[in-house]
N, C-alpha and C positions, 0 to 999 in steps of 0.2 A: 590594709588597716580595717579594723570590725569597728564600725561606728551605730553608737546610739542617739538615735533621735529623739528628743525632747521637744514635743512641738510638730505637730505634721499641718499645720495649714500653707499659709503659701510658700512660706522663708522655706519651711522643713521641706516642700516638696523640690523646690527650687536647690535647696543647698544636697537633697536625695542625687538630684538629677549631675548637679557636680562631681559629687565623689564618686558616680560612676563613671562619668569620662575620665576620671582619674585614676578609674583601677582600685576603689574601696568598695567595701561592703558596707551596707545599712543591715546590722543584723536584728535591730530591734524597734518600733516606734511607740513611744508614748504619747499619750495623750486623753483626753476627757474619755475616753472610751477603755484606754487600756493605761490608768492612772501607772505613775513612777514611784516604785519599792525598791528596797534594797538588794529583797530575793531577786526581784525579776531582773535588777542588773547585773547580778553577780551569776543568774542561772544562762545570761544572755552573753556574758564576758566577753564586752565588746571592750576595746584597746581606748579609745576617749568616746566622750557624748558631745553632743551641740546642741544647746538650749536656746530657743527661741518661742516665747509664750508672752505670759503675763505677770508687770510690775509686781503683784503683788505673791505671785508663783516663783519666781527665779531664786528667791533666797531658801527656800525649803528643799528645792532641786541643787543645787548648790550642795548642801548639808547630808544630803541622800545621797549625792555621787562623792565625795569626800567619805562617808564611813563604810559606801564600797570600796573604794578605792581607786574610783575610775576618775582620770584626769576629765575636766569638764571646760569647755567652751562657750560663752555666755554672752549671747546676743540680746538679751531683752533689757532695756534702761530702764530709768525711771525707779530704780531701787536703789540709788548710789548712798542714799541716805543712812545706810545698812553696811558699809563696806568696812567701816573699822571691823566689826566685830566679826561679819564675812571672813576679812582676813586674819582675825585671831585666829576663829575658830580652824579654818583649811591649815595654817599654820601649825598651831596644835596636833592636828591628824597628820602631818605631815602631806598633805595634797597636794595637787597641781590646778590653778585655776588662770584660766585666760579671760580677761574682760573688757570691755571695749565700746563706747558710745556707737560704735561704728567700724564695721569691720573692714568697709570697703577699702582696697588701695589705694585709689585715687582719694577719698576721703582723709584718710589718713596724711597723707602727700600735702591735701590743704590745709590739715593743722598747720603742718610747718611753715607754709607757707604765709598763712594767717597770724603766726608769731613774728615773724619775721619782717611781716608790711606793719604790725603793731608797732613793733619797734621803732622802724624806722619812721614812723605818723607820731611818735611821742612828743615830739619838738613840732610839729605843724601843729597847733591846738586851733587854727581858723578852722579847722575840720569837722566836722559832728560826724562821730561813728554810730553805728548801726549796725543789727543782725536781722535777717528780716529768713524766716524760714517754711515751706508748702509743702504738706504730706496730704497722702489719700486722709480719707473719712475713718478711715477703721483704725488710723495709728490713735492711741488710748492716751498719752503722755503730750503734752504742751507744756514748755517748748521742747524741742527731739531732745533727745543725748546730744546729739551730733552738734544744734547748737548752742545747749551750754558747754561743750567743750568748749567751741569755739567764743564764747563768751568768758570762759576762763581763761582761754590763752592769751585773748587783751588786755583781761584785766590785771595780769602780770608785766605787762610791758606801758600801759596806759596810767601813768601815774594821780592824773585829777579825776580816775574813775574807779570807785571803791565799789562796787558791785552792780549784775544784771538787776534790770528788769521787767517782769515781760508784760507787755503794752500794746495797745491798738489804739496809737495817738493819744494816750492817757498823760497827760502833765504829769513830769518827773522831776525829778532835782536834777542836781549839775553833775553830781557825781556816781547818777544811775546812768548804765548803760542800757540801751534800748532793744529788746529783742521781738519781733511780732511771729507770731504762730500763724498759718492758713491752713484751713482743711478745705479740701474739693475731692472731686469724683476723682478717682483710680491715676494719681499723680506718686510715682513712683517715691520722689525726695528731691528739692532742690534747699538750697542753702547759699546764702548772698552777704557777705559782709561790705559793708558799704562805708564810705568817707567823702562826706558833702563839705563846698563848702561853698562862697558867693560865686566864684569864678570857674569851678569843675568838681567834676566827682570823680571819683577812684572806685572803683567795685572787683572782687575776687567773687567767682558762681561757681558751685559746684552743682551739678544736675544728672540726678541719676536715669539713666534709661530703661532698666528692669531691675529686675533684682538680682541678677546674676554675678552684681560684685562684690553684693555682702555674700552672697553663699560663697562666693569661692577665697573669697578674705576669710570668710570662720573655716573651710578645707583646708586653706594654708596652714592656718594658727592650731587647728585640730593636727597635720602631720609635725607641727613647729612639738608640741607640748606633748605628745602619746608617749614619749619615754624621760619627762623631766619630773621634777619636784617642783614646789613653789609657783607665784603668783607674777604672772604676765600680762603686758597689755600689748596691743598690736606695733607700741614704738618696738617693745623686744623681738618680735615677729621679723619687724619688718628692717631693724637695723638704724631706725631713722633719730 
């Protein structure tokens, strides 16, 4: 498979170094130096792209590999805001697009998992929930994708709680859900959803160790979508 990179700083070198052990080709890389056109996708005719940059970049990259026609894989958040019209337009062209708070396996795996301790916590209300989430310094977005997923997938199961929001011990209502952001020095990603109450606490952690499981979650999703139509998220990936 001919892969275009979208993005060459860490993610992109990291997810480069993947599809080699896999037997892929990086035939192209974009970025601030060698910006993303149409010509140079279509003169580069790579098989899908993987996009990892900036919230406010990902939707024009998006719209760029749709009127080439190149299926696109879409690691950058913080644009979700954009996705009706995202998914008209891919729609309309007939495209393929995969998107994803989070590409990692294991991430992924704790959605479900986090759905399903929601549920089962709907009837305990002695409980006070929480999301409490630490990225390096250079992640641009508070709070990650990864934990407003995980803030949406309780707020489908958590019926006295009508919406996130994100706090650092800041008084909220009863029916805000609490999420806190931390930036520190070169902390990969971890992610905690939590359930206190007078007598014990319950906590699910996900804690990423490098980055080597988002690169190889968007390899996967990038061989899943190189010969489909339409629009994907890594539940379809992954089966889950």
């Amino acid at each position: 498979m001919k892969i275009a990179l979208i993005g060459y700083g860490k993610m992109g070198k990291a997810i480069e170094e993947i599809a080699l052990e896999r037997g892929h080709e990086i035939c192209v890389t974009f970025s601030s130096l060698n910006p993303l056109s149409v010509d140079k996708l279509k003169q580069s005719a790579p098989d899908v792209a993987i996009e990892f940059t900036q919230p406010n970049l990902a939707v024009s990259h998006i719209y760029t590999c749709t009127e080439a026609r190149i299926p696109i894989v879409v690691g950058t958040t913080a644009w979700f805001d954009e996705l009706k019209q995202v998914k008209e337009k891919v729609q309309q062209k007939s495209g393929s697009l995969i998107y994803a708070s989070n590409f990692s396996i294991g991430v992924n795996i704790f959605f479900k998992l986090n759905e399903l301790l929601a549920k089962l916590m709907n009837n305990h209300r002695e409980y006070a929930p929480s999301i409490e989430e630490i990225h390096h310094l250079q992640k641009l977005d508070a709070p990650s994708g990864t934990a407003v997923t995980l803030a949406e997938g309780m707020l489908q199961e958590l019926e006295i709680f009508h919406e996130w929001k994100l706090t650092n011990h800041k008084e909220l209502s009863s029916s805000e859900l609490p999420v806190t952001a931390t930036r520190l020095p070169e902390v990969p990603g971890t992610h905690l959803v939590k359930y206190e109450s007078t007598i014990d606490h319950i906590e699910l952690k996900h804690e990423a160790k490098n980055r080597k499981g988002f690169a190889l979650g968007a390899i996967i999703a990038a061989e899943f979508i190189q010969s489909k139509k339409g629009i994907f998220t890594m539940s379809d990936v992954l089966n889950l």
